[in-house]
Every structure is written in structure tokens, then in C-alpha cells.
N, C-alpha and C positions, 0 to 999 in steps of 0.2 A: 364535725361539720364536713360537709362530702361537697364535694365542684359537682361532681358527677358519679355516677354508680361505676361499681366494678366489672360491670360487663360492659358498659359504653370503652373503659380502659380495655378490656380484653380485647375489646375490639375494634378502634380508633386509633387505639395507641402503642401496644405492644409490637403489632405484627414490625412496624416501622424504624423501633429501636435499635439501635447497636447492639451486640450479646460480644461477650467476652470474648479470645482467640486462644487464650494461656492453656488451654484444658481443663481450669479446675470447676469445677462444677458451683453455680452459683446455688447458696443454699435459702435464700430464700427469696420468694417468689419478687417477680419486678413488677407485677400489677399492683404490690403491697409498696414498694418502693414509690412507683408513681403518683398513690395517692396518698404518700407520705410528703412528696415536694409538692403535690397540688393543696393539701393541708397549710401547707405553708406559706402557698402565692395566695392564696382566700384569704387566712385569719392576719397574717403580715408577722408571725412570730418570728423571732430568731433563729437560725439553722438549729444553733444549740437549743434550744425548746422544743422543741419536737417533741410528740409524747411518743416515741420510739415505741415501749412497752405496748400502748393500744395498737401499732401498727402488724410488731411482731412479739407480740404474745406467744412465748417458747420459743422463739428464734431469734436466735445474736445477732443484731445489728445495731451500730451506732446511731447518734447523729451525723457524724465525720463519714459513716458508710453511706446516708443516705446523701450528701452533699457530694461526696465522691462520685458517683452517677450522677446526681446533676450536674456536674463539671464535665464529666466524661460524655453525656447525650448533647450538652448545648457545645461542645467542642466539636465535635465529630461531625456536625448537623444533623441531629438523630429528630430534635424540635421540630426543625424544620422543616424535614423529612413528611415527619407525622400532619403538618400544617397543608401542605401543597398535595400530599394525598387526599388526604381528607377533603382540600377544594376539588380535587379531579373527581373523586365518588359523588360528589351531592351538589356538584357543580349546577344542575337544574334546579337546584332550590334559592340560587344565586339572583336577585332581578341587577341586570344591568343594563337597564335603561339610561343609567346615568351613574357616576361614581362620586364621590366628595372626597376631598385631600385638605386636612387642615394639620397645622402644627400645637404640639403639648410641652411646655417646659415643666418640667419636674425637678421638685428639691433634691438635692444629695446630701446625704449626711455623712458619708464615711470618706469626699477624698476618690481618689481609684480614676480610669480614664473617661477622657471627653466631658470633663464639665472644667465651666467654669463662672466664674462671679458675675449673678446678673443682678445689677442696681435698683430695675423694676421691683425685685421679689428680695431686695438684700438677701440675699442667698447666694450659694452656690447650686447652681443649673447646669440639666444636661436639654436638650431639645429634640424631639424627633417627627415622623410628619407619619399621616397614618391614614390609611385612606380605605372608603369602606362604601360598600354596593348603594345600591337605591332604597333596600330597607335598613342601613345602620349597619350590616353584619359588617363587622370588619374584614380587611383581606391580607390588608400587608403593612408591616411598617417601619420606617427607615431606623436603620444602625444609629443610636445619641452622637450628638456630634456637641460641644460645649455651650453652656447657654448663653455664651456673649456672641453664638453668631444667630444671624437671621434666618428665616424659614425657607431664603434663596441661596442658602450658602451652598455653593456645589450642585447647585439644581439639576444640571443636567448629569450627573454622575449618581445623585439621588432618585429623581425621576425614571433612571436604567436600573438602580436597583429593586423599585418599586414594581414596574412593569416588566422585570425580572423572572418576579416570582412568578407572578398571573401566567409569565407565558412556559416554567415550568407546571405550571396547573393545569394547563389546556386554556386558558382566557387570553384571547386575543387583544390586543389592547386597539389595534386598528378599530375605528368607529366608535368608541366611546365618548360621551359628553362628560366632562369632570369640569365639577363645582368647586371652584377657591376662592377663599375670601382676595379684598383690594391690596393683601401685602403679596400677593404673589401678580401682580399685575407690572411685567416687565416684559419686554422683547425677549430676552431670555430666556424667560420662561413658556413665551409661546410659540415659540421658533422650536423649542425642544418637544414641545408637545406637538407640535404638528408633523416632526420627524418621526414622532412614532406612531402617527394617525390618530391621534389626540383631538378631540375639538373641545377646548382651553373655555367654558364658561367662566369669567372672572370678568367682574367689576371694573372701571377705571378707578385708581387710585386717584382723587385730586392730589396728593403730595408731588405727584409726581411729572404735573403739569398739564397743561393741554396735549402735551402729543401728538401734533399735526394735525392735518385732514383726513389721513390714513381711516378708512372703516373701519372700528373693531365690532366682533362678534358679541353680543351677548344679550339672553333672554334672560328676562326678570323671573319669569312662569318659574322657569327649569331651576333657578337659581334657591327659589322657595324649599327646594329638597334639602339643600345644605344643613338644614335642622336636624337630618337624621344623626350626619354624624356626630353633634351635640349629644345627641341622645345613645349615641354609641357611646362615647366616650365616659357618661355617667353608668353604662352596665361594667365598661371597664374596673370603673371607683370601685366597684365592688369585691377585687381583689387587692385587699389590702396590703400585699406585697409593693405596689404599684405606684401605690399614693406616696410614699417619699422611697425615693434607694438610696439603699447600702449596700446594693453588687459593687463593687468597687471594678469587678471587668464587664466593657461596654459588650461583651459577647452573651455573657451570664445577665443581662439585660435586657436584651433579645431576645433570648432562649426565651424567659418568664413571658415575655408580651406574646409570643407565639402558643406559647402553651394556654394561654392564658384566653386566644384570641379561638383556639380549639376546645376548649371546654365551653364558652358560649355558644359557639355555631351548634355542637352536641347539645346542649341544654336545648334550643331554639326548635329544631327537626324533632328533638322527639318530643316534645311542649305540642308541636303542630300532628304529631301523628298518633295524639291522645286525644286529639277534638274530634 
């Protein structure tokens, strides 16, 4: 089962990597590596399951070798690296007309950081917010934070990480229209948005009262886009790594969704420059 071909890795993802400093010569290839862990964020096997042998066929490498590199690339920001290059190259295939920011709780099954017991899903939950252009593509999306907090917990330390990244990318985040649902409909959250030249499309919450006379902003039209990232979020599913975690580090978490969020964008551009 391939995410992606070996020349999109040769060339997407390689160049961006960490390489070793020790001197000894790494003996087998990291493009073979790479699509050993993306083998893995696809089908949602075990580290230890790996079919190691079809990777490296005549070359020694574990499971625990190929875990060892992904420990070492989502430590280092090697992911990350690869995620925000890759926006700066193909950034014109980007439409940002408007952006969508929604939140995802995910089950956890092993324990490990930032989760915790949410009553909604009887489960233990981690939470993260994720936010993705005018066609679905995804961009960026926040570190899990426990699933007993809300989609505003930290918003403006959230929101900086998000527009973070964009502006490691070359994306301006001044001018943009972002689409959120009525749980992010707080002062808070639009005060931080317009600090960063945000203009905050979101609903009024009834929960949350009348709320003066004050004008708030918001078009219904614009609002209609929000379905992308729905639709985002179901090409997500499809890395079954994703649908429940066992990273037990909230880092090794991230790493997977950025990796995960870069072999889509790849699939998409060259899907488009085979029409």
C-alpha cells in the first residue's frame, strides 16, 4: 500500500530531513525508511508490524530502526520542515480566499501526554484544531491538548501557533476570512483574530447570549465554505494511523498529522497535473 511514490519521497521529502552527524554511514536508503513510516500512518499497523523484509529486502533494518528515525525527524522538526517547504514550493496551488479552522477529538488508547477523559465519547481524548484553505487542503494544525478542554482553551497561544506556521511558509495571514463554527464565537477569540488581521467569520453562539448591540461581522455566503474542511477531514480518515492514537508523545502526534497532511497535498498537484 504506497501514500505516495518513491520519487514524490525523493523529492518532497528527503531533501528536508535530518541526516545523521556521528560519521557512520547510514546503510540503508531513508527514502526506503520513509515509506516504511508512511506504510504505517496509511494501513494504522503496529510499529512492530512493519513488514520490514518488503522494505529492506537484503538490508538490516528493524522495526525499532525504523521507529528510531521517526523519533529522531518528529524530534528535531525534520516533519515540519518537510510540511512548510513544501507550502513555500506549491504555495500558488493554495486558494485562500478564505480559510476554515474546526476542532477533532480523537480516542487514545495507550495513556501518554495531553489527553484526558471526555464523558461525551466515554473515552479518553486528546483535542486539536486544524485548519485548511478554500479547497479542504489542509495547512496546519495545533499540538493535542487533553480532551476535557474546549476548542478555546488557550486560543490565543493556539491561534499563534497556527499562523505560525503559514508565516514560516510565505502565507500572510493579514487579510484572510476564516470560517468557525458558533463554539468559537467569544471576544476572545475575535480580538486575537483581528490582532493578527484575521477577519473571524463565526456565527453568534445563542448559549452565549444576546451580547449587546455591539455589530458583529458575519456572511452566511462565505460561511457555506466551512464544508470543505468536513471534507478535509474525511481524506484525513484515511490514514488509519489517525483514527485512534497510540503515540503516547503529544510530539510523535504531530509529526504523523504533518506527514500525513504532506502526502495529501502530493497526491492532490499531481492528480491535477495528470488532467
Amino acid at each position: 500500500m504506497e501514500a505516495i511514490s518513491q520519487d514524490s519521497i525523493n523529492e518532497f521529502i528527503l531533501p528536508h530531513l535530518s541526516v545523521a552527524n556521528t560519521g557512520s554511514k547510514l546503510r540503508v536508503s531513508r527514502g526506503r525508511i520513509v515509506s516504511a513510516i508512511l506504510y504505517r500512518l496509511k494501513t494504522g499497523c503496529q510499529w512492530r508490524e512493519l513488514p520490514t523484509k518488503e522494505f529492506f529486502d537484503g538490508e538490516r533494518l528493524s522495526w525499532q530502526g525504523v521507529y528510531h528515525h521517526f523519533r529522531k525527524w518528529a524530534r528535531d522538526g525534520s516533519f515540519r520542515r518537510v510540511w512548510v517547504e513544501l507550502l513555500k514550493s506549491k504555495r500558488s496551488l493554495l486558494d485562500l480566499s478564505c480559510v476554515q479552522l474546526d476542532g477533532s477529538q480523537t480516542i487514545c488508547k495507550n495513556g501518554g501526554e495531553c489527553i484526558g477523559y471526555q464523558g461525551r465519547k466515554a473515552a479518553r481524548t486528546c483535542n486539536s484544531l486544524f485548519l485548511a484553505d478554500n479547497q479542504g487542503v489542509l495547512l496546519a494544525c495545533s499540538p493535542p491538548v487533553s480532551g476535557t478542554r474546549h476548542d478555546l482553551f488557550e486560543i490565543e497561544h493556539v491561534l499563534g501557533q497556527l499562523s505560525g506556521l503559514l508565516e514560516e511558509a510565505g502565507i500572510e495571514t493579514a487579510g484572510l476570512f476564516l470560517n468557525a463554527d458558533a463554539g468559537f464565537d467569544s471576544q476572545q477569540f475575535r480580538v486575537q483574530c483581528s490582532r493578527l488581521g484575521i477577519e473571524a467569520n463565526v456565527p453568534v453562539n445563542p448559549r452565549n447570549g444576546q451580547g449587546g448591540d455591539e455589530y458583529v461581522y458575519f456572511d452566511e455566503e462565505l460561511y457555506k465554505r466551512r464544508v470543505v474542511i468536513e471534507q478535509a477531514n474525511a481524506w484525513l480518515d484515511s490514514f488509519k494511523a489517525l483514527l485512534i492514537r497510540f503515540e503516547t508523545r503529544a510530539q510523535h502526534w504531530l509529526a504523523l498529522h504533518l506527514l500525513a497532511f504532506t502526502a495529501l497535498f502530493i497526491r492532490k498537484f499531481n492528480q491535477n497535473q495528470k488532467l
